[in-house]
mmCIF file of the protein (N, C-alpha, C, O) and its ligand, coordinates in Angstrom:
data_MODEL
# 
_entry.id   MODEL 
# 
loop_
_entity.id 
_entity.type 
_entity.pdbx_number_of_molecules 
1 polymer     1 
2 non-polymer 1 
# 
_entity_poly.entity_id                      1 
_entity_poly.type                           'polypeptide(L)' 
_entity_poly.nstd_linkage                   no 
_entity_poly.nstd_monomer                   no 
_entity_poly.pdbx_seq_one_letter_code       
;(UNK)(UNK)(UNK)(UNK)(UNK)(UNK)(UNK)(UNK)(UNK)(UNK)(UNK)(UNK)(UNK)(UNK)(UNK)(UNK)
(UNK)(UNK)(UNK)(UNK)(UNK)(UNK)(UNK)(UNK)(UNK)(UNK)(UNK)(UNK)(UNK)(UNK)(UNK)(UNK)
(UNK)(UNK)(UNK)(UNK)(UNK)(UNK)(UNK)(UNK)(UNK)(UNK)(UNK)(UNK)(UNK)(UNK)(UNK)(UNK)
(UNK)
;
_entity_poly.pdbx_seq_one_letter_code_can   XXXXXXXXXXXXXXXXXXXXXXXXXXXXXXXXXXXXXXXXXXXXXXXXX 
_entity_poly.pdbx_strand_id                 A 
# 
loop_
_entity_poly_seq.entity_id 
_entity_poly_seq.num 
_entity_poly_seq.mon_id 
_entity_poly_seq.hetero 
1 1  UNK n 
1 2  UNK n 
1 3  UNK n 
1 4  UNK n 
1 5  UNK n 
1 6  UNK n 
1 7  UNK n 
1 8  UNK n 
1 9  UNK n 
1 10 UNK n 
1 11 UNK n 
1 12 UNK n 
1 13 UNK n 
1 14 UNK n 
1 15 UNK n 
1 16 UNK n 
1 17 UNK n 
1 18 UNK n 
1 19 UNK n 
1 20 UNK n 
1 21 UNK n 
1 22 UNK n 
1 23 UNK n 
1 24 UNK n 
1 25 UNK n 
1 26 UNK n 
1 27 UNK n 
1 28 UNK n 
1 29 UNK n 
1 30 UNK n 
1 31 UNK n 
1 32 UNK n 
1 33 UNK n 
1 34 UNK n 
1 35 UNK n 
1 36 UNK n 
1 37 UNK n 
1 38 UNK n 
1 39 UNK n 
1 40 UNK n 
1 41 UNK n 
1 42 UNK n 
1 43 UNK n 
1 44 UNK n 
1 45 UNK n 
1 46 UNK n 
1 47 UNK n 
1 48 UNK n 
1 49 UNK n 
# 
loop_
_struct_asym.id 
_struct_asym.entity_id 
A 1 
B 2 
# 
loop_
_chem_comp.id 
_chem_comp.type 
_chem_comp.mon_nstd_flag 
UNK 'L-peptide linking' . 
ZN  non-polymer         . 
# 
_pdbx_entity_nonpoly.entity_id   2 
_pdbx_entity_nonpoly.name        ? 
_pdbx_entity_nonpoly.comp_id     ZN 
# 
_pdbx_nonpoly_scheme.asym_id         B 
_pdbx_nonpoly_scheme.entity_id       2 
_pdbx_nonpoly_scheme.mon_id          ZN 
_pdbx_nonpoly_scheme.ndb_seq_num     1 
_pdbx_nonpoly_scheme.pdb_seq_num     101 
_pdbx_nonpoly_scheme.auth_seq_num    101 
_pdbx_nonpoly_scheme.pdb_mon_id      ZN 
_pdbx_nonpoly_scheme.auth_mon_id     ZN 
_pdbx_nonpoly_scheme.pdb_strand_id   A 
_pdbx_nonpoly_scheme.pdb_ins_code    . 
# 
loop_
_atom_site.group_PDB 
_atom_site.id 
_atom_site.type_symbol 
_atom_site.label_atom_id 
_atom_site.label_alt_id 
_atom_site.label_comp_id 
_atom_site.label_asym_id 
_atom_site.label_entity_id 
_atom_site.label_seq_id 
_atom_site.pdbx_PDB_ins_code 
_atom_site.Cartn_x 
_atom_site.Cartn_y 
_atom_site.Cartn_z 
_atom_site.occupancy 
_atom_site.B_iso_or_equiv 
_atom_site.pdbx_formal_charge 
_atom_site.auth_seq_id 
_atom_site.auth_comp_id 
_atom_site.auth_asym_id 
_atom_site.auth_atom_id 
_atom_site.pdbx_PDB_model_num 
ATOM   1   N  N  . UNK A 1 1  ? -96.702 47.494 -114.039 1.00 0.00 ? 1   UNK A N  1 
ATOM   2   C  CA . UNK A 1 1  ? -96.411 46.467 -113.033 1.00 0.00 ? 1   UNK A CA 1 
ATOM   3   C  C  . UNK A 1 1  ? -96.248 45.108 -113.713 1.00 0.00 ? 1   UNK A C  1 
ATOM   4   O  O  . UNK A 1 1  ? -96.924 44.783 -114.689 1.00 0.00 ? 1   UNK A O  1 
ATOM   5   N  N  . UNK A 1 2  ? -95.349 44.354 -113.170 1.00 0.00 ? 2   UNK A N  1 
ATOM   6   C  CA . UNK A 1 2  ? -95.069 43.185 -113.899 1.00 0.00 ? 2   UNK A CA 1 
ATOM   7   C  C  . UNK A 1 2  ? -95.394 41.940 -112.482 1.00 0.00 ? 2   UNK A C  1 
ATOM   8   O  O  . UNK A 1 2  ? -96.005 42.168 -111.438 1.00 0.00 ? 2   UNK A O  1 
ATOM   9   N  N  . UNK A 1 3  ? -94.969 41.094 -112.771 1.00 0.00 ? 3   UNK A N  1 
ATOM   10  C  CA . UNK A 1 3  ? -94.836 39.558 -111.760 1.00 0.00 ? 3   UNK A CA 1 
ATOM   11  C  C  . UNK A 1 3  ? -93.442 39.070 -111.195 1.00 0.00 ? 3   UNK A C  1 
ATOM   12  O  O  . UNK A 1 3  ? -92.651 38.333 -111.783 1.00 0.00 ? 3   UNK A O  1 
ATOM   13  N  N  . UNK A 1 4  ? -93.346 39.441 -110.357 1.00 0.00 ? 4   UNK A N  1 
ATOM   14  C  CA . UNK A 1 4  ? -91.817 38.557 -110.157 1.00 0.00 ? 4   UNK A CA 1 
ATOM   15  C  C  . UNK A 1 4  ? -92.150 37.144 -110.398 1.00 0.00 ? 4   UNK A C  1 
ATOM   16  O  O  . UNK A 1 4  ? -93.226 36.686 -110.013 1.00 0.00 ? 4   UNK A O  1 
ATOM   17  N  N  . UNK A 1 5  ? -91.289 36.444 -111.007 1.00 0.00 ? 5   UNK A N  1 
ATOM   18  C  CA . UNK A 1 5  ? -91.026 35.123 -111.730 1.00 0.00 ? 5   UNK A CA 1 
ATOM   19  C  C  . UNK A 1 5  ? -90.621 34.600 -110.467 1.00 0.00 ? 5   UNK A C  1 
ATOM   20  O  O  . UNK A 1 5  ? -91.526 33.772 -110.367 1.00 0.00 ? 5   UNK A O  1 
ATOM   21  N  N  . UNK A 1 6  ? -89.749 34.406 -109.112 1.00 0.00 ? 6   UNK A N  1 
ATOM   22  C  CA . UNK A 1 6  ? -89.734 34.386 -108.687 1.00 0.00 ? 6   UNK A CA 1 
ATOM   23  C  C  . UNK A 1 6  ? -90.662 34.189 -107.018 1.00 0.00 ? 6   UNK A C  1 
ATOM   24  O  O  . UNK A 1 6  ? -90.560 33.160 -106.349 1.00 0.00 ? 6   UNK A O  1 
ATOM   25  N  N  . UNK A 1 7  ? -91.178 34.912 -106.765 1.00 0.00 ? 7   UNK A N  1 
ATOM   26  C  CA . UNK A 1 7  ? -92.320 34.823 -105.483 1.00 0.00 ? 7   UNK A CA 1 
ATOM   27  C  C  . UNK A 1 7  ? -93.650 35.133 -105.902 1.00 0.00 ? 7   UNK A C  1 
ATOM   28  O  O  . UNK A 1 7  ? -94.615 34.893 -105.176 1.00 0.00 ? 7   UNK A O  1 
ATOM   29  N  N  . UNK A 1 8  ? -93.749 35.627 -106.974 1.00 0.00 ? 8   UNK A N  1 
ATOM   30  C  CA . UNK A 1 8  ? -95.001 35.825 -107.479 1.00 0.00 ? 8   UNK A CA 1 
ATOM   31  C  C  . UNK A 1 8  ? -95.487 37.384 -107.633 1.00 0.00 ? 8   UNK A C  1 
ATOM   32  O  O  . UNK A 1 8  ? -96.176 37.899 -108.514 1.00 0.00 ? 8   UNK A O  1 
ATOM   33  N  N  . UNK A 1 9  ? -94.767 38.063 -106.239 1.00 0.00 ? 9   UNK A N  1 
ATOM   34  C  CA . UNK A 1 9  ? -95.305 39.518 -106.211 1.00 0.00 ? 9   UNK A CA 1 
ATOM   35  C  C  . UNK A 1 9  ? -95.572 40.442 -107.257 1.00 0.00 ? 9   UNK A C  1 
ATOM   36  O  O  . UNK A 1 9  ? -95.218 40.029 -108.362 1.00 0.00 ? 9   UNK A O  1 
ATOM   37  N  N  . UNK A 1 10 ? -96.063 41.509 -107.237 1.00 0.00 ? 10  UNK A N  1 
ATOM   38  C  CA . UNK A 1 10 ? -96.473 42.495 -108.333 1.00 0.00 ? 10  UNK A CA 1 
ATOM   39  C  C  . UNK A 1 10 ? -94.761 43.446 -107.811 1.00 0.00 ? 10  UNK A C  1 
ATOM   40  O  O  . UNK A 1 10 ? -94.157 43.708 -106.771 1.00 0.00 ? 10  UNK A O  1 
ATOM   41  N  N  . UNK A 1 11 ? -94.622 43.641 -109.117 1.00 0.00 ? 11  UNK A N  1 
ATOM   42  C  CA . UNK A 1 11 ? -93.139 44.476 -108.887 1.00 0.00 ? 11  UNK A CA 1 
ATOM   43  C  C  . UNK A 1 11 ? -93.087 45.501 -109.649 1.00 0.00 ? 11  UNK A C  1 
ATOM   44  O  O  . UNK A 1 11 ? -93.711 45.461 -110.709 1.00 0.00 ? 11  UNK A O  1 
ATOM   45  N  N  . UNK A 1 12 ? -92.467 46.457 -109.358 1.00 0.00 ? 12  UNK A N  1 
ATOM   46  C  CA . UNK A 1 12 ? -92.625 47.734 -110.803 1.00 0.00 ? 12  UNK A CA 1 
ATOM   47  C  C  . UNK A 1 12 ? -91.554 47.249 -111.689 1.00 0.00 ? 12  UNK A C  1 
ATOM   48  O  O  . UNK A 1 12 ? -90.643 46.550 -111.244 1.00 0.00 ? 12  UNK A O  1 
ATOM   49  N  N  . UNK A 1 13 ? -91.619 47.549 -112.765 1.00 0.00 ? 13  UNK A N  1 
ATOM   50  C  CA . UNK A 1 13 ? -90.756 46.627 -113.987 1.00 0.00 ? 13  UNK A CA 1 
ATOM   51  C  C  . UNK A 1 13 ? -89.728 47.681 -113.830 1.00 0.00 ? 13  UNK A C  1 
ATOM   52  O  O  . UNK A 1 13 ? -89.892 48.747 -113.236 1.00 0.00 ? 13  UNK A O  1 
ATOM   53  N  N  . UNK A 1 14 ? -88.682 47.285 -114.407 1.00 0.00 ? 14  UNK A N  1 
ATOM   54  C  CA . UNK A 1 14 ? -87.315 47.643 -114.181 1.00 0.00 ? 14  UNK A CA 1 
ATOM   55  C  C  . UNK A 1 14 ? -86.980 47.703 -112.889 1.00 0.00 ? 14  UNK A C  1 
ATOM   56  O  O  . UNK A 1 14 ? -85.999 48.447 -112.864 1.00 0.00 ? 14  UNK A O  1 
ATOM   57  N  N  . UNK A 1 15 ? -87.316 47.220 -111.389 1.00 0.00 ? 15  UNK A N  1 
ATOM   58  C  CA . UNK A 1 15 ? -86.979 47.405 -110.683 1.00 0.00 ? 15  UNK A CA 1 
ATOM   59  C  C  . UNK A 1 15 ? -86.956 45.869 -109.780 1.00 0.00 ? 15  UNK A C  1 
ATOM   60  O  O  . UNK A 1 15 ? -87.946 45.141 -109.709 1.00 0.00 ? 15  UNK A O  1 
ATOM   61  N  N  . UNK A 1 16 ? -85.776 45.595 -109.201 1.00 0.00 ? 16  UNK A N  1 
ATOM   62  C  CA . UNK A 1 16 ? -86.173 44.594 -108.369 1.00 0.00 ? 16  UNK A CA 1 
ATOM   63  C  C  . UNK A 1 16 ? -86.789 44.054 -107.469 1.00 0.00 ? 16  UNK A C  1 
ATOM   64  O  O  . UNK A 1 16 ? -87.059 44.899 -106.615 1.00 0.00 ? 16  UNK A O  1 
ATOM   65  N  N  . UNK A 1 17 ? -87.266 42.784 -107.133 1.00 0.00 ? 17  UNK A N  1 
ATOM   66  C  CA . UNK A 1 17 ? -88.435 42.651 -106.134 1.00 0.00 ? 17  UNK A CA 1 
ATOM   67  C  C  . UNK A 1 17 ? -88.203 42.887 -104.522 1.00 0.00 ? 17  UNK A C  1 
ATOM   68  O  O  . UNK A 1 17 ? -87.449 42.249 -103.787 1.00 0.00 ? 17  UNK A O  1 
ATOM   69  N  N  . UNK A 1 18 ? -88.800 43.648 -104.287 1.00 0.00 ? 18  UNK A N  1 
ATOM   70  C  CA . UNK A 1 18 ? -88.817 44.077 -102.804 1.00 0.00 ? 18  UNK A CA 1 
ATOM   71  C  C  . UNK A 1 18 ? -88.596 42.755 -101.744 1.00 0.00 ? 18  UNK A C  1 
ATOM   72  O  O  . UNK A 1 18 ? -87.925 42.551 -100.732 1.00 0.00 ? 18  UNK A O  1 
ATOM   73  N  N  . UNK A 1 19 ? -89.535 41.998 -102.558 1.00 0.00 ? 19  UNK A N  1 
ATOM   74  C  CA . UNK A 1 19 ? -90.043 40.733 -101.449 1.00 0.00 ? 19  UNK A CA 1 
ATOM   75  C  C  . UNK A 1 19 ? -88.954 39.804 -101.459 1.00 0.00 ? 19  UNK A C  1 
ATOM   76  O  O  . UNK A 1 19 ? -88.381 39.372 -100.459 1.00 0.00 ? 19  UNK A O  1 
ATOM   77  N  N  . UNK A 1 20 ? -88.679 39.498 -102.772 1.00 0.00 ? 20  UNK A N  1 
ATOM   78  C  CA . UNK A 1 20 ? -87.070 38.626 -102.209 1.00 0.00 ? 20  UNK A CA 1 
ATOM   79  C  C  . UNK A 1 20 ? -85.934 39.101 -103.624 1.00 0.00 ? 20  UNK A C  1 
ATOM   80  O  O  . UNK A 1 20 ? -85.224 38.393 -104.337 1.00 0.00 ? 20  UNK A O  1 
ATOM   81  N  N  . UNK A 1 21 ? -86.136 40.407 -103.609 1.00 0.00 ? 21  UNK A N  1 
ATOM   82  C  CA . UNK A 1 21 ? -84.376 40.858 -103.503 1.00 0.00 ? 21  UNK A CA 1 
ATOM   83  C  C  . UNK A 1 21 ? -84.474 40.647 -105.152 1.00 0.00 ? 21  UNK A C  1 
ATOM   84  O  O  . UNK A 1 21 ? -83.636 41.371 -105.689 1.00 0.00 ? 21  UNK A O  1 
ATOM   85  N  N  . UNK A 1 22 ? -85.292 39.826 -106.181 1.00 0.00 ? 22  UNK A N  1 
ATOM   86  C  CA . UNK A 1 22 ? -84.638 38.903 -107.172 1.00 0.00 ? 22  UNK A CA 1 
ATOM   87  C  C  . UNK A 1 22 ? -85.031 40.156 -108.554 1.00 0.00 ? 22  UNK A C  1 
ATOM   88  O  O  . UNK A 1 22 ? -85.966 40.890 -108.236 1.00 0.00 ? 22  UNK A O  1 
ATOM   89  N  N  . UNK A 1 23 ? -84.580 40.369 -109.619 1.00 0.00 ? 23  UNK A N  1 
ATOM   90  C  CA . UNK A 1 23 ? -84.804 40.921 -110.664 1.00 0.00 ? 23  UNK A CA 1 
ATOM   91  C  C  . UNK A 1 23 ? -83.930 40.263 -112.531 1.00 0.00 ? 23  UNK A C  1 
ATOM   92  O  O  . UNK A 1 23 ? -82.901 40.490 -113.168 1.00 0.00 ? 23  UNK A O  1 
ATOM   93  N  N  . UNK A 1 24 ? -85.067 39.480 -112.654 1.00 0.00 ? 24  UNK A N  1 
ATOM   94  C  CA . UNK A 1 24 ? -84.825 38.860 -113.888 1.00 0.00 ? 24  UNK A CA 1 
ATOM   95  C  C  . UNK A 1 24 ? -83.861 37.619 -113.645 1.00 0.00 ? 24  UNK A C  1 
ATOM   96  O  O  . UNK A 1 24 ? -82.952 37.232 -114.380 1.00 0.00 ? 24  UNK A O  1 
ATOM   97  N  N  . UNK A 1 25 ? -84.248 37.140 -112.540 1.00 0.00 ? 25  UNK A N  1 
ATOM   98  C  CA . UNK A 1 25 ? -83.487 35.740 -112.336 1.00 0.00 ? 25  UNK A CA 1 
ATOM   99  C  C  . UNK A 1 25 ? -82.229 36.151 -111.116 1.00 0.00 ? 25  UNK A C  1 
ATOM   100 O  O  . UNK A 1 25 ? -81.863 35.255 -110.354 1.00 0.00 ? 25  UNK A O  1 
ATOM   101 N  N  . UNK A 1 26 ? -81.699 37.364 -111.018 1.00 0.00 ? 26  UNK A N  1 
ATOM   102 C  CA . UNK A 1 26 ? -80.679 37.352 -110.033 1.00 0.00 ? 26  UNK A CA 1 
ATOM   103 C  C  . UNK A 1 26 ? -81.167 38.249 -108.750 1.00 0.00 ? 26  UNK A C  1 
ATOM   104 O  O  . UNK A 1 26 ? -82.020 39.132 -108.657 1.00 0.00 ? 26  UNK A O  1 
ATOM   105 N  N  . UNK A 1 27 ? -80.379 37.729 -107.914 1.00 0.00 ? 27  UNK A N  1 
ATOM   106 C  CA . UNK A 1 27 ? -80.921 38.491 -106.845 1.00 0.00 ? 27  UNK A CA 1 
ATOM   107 C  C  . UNK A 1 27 ? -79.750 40.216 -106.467 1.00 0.00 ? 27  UNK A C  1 
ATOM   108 O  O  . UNK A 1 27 ? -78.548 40.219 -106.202 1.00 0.00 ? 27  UNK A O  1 
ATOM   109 N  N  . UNK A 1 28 ? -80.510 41.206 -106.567 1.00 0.00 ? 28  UNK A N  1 
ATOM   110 C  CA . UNK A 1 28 ? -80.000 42.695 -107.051 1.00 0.00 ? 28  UNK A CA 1 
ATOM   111 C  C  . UNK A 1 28 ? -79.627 43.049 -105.060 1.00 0.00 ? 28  UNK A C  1 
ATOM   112 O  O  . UNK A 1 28 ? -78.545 43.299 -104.529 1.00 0.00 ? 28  UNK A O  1 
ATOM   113 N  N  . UNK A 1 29 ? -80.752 42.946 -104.549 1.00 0.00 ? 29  UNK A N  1 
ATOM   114 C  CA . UNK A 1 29 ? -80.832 43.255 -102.934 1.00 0.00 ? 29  UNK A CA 1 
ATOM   115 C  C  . UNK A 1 29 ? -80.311 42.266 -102.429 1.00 0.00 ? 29  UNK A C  1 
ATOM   116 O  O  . UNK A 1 29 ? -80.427 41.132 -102.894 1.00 0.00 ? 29  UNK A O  1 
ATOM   117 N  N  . UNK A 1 30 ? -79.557 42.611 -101.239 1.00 0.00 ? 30  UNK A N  1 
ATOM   118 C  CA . UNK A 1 30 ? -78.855 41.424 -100.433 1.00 0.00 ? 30  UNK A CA 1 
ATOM   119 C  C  . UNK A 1 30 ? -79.330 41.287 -99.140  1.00 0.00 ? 30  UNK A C  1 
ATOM   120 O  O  . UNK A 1 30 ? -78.719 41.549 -98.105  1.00 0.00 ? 30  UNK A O  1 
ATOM   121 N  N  . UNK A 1 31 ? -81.056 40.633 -99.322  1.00 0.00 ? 31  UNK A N  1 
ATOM   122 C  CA . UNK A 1 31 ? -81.575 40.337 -98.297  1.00 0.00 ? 31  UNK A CA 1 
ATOM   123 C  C  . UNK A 1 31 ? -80.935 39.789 -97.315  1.00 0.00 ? 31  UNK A C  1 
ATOM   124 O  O  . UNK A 1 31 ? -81.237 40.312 -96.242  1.00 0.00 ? 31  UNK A O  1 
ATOM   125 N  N  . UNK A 1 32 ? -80.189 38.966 -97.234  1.00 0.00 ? 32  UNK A N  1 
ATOM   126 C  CA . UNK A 1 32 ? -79.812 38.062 -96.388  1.00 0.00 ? 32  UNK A CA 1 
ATOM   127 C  C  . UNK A 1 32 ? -78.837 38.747 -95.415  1.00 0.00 ? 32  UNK A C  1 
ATOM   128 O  O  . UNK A 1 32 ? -78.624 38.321 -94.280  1.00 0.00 ? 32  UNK A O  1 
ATOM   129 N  N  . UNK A 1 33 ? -78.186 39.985 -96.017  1.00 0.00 ? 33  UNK A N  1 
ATOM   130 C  CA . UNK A 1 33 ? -77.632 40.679 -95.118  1.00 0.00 ? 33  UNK A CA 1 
ATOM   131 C  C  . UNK A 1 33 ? -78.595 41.296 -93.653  1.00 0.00 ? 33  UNK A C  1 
ATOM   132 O  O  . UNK A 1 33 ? -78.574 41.239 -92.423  1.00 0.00 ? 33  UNK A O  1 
ATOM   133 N  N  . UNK A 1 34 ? -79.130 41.694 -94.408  1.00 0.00 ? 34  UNK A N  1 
ATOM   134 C  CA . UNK A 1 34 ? -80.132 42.164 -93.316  1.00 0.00 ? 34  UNK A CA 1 
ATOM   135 C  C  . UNK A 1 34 ? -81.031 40.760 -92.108  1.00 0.00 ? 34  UNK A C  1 
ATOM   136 O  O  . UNK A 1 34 ? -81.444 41.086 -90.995  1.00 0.00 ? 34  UNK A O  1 
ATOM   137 N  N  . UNK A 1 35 ? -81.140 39.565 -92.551  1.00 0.00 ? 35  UNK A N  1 
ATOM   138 C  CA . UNK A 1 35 ? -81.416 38.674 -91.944  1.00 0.00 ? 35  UNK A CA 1 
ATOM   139 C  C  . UNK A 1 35 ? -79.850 38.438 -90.763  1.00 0.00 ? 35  UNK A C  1 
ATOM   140 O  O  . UNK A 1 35 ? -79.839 38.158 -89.564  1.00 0.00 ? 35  UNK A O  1 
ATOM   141 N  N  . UNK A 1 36 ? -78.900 38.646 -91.546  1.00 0.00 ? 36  UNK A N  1 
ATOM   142 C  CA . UNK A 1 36 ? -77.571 38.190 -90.450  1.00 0.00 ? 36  UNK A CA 1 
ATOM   143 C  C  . UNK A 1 36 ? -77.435 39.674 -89.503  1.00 0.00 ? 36  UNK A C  1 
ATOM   144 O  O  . UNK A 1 36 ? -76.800 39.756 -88.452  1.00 0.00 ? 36  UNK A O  1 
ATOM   145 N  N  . UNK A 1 37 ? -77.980 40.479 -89.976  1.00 0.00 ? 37  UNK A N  1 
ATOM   146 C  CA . UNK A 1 37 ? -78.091 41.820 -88.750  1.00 0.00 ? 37  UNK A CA 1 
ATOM   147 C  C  . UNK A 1 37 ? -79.126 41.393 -88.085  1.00 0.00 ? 37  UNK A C  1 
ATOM   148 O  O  . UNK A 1 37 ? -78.786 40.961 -86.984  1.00 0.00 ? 37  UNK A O  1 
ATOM   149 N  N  . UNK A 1 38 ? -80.342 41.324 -88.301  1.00 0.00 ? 38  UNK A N  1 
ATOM   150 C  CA . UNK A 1 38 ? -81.597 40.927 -87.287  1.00 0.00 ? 38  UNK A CA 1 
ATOM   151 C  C  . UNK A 1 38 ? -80.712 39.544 -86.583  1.00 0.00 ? 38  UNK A C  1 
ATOM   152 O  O  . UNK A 1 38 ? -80.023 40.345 -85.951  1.00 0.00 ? 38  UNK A O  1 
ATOM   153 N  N  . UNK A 1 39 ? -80.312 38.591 -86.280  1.00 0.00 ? 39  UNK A N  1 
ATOM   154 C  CA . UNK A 1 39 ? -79.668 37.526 -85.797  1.00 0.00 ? 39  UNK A CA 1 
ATOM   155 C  C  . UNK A 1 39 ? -78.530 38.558 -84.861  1.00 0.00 ? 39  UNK A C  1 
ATOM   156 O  O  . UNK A 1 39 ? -78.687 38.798 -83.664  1.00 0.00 ? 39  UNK A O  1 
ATOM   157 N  N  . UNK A 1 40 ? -77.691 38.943 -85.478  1.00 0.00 ? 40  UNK A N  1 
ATOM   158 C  CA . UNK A 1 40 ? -76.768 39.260 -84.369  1.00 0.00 ? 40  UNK A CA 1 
ATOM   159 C  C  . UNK A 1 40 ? -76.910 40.326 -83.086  1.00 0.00 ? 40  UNK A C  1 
ATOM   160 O  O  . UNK A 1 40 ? -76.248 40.526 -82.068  1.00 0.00 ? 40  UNK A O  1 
ATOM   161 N  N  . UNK A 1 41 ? -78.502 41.087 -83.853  1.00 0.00 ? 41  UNK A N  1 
ATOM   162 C  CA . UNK A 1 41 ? -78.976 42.020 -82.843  1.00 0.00 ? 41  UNK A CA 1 
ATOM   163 C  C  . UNK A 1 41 ? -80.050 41.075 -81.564  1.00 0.00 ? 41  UNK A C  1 
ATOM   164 O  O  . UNK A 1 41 ? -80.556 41.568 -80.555  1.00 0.00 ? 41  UNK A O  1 
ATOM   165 N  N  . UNK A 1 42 ? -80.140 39.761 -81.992  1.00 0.00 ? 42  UNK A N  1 
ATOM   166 C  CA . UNK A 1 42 ? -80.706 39.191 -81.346  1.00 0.00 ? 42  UNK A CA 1 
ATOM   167 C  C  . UNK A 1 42 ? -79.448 38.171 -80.040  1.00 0.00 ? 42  UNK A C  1 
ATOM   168 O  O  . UNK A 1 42 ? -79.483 38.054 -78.815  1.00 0.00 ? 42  UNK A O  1 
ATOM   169 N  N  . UNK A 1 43 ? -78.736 37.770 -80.829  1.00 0.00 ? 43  UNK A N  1 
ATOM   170 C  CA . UNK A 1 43 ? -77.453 37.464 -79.831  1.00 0.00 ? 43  UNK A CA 1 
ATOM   171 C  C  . UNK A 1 43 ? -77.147 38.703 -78.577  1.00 0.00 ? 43  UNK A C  1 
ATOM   172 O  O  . UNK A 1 43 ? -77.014 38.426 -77.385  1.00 0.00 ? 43  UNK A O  1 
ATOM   173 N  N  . UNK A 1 44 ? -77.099 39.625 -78.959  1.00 0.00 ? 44  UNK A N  1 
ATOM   174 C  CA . UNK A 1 44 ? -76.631 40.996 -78.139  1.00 0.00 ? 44  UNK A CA 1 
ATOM   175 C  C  . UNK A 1 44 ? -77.915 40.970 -77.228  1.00 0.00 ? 44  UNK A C  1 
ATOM   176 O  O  . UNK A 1 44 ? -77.731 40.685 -76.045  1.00 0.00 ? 44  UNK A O  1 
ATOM   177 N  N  . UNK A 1 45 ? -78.834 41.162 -77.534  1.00 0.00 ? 45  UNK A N  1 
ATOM   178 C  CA . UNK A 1 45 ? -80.095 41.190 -76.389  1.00 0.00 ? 45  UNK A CA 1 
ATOM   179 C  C  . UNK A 1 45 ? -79.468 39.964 -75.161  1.00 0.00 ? 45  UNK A C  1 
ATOM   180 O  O  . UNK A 1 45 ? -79.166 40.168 -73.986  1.00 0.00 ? 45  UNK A O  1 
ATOM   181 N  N  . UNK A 1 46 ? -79.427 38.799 -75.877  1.00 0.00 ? 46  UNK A N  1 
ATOM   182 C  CA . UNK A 1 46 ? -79.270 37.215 -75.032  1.00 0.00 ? 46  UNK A CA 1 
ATOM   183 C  C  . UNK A 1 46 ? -78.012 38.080 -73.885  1.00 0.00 ? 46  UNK A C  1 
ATOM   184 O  O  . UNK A 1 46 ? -78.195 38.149 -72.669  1.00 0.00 ? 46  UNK A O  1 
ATOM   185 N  N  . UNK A 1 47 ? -76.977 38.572 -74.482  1.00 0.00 ? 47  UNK A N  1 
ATOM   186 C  CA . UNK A 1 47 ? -75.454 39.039 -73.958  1.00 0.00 ? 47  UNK A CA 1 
ATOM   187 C  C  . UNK A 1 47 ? -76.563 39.735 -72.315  1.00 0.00 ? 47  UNK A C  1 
ATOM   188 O  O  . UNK A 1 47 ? -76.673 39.332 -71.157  1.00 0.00 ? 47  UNK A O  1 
ATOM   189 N  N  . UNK A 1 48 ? -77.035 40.654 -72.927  1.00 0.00 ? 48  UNK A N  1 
ATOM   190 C  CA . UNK A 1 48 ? -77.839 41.212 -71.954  1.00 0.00 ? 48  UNK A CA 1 
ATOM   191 C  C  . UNK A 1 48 ? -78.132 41.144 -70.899  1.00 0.00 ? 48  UNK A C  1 
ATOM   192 O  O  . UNK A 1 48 ? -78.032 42.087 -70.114  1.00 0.00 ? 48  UNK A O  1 
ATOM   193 N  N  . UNK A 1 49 ? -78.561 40.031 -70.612  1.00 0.00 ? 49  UNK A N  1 
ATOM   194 C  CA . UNK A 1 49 ? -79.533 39.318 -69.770  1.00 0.00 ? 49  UNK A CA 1 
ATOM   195 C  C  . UNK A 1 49 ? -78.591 39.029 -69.021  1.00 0.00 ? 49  UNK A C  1 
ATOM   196 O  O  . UNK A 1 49 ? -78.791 38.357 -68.009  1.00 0.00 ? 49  UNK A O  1 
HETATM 197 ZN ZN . ZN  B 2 .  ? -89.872 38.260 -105.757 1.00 0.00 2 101 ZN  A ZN 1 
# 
């Protein structure tokens, strides 16, 4: 287990950080995708109503 340099978390080495996406300075996961799905599933609820 190593440190993400990044957020601090414990990360398994060679692998990128869960918590924000980042591995050796770049970010590997494209968290933010998933933040613009949680948002648009939240627009659609509003449609709802
Ligand atoms: Zn991290």
């Amino acid at each position: 287990m190593t440190k993400c340099p990044d957020c601090g978390s414990a990360v398994m080495r060679h692998q990128a950080c869960s918590i924000c996406g980042k591995y050796k300075g770049k970010v590997i996961i494209n968290l933010e995708a998933k933040t613009v799905k949680k948002t648009k599933a939240k627009k659609s609820e509003k449609k709802a109503e």
